[in-house]
C-alpha positions as CSV (number, residue, x, y, z in Angstrom):
1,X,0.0,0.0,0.0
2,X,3.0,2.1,0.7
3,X,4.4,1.7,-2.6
4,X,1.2,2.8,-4.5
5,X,0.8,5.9,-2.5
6,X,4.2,7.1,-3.4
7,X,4.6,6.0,-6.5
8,X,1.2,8.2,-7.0
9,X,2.7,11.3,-4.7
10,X,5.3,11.2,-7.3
11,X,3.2,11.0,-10.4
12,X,1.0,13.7,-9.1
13,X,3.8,15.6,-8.3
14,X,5.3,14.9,-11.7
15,X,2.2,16.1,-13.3
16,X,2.0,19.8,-11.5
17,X,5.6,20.3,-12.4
18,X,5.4,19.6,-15.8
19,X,1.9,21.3,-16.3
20,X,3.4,24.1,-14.7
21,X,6.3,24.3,-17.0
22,X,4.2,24.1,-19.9
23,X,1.6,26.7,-18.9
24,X,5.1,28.9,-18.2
25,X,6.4,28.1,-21.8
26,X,2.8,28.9,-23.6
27,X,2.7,32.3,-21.6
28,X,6.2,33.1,-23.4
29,X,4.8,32.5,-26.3
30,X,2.4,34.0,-26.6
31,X,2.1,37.3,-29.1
32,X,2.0,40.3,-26.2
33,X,4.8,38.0,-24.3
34,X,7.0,37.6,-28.2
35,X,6.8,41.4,-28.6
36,X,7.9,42.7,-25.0
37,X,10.6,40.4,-25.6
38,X,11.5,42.1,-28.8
39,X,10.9,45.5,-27.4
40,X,13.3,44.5,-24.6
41,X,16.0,43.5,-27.0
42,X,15.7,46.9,-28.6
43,X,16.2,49.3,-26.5
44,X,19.5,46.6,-25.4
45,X,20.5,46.9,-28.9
46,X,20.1,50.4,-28.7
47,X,21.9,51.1,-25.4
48,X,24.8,49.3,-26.5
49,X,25.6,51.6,-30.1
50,X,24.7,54.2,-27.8
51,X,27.9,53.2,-25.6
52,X,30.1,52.3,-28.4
53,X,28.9,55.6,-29.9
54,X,30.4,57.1,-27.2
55,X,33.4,55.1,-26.8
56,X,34.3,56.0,-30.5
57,X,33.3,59.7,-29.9
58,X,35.5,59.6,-26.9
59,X,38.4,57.8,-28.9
60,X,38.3,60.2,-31.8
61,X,38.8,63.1,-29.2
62,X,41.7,61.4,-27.8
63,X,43.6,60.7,-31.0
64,X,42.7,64.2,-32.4
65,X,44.3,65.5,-29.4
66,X,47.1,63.2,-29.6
67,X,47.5,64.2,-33.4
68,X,47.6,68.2,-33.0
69,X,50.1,67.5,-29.6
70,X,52.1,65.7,-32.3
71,X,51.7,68.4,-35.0
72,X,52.0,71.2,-32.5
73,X,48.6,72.6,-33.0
74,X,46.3,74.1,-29.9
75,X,42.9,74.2,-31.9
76,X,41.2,74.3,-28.5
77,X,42.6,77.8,-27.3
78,X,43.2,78.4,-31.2
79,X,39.7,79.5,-32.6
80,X,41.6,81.4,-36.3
81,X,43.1,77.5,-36.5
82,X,39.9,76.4,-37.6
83,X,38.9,79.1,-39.9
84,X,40.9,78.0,-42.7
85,X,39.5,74.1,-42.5
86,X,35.8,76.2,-42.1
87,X,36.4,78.0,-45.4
88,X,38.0,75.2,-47.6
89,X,35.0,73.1,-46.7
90,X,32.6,75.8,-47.9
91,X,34.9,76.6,-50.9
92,X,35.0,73.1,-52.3
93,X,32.0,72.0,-54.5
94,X,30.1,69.3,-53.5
95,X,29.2,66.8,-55.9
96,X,26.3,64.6,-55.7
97,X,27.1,61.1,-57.5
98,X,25.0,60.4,-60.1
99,X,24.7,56.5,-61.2
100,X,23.4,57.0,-64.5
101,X,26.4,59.1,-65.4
102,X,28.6,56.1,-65.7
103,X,26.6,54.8,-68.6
């Protein structure tokens, strides 16, 4: 008598458990569940080229400091340094590339 009692404890108990873990696997799945998920994993995505955005942001200040140290240039206390890049960028023509123009 023992033995059948236990032996139905642990079916019983088998049963909840893996009803439970079904129930917990259809609620993932289903489409509210599936899009939260998603959304989730966006903003992640997002958060993370916001970080290397700034890491590369960050890097390029370094190494253009690094680079006008090496070249002797102050641009920072300099403002007239930067007038001459200002005016060749407005001087030079921009072109717009045209595909059809190859043919």
């Amino acid at each position: 008598m023992f033995r059948r009692t236990f032996w139905f404890t642990a079916g019983a108990a088998a049963g909840v458990w893996a009803t439970t873990k079904v129930n917990r696997k259809l609620k993932q799945l289903t489409p509210e569940s599936l899009a939260a998920q998603a959304a989730d994993k966006a903003v992640e995505a997002g958060h993370r080229l916001k970080d290397f955005a700034l890491d590369v942001k960050a890097g390029m200040a370094q190494r253009e400091a690094e680079l006008g140290e090496a070249l002797g240039l102050d641009a920072r206390n300099d403002p007239a340094a930067l007038e001459p890049r200002r005016l060749a960028a407005l001087d030079h023509p921009k072109h717009s590339y045209n595909r059809n123009e190859d043919h």
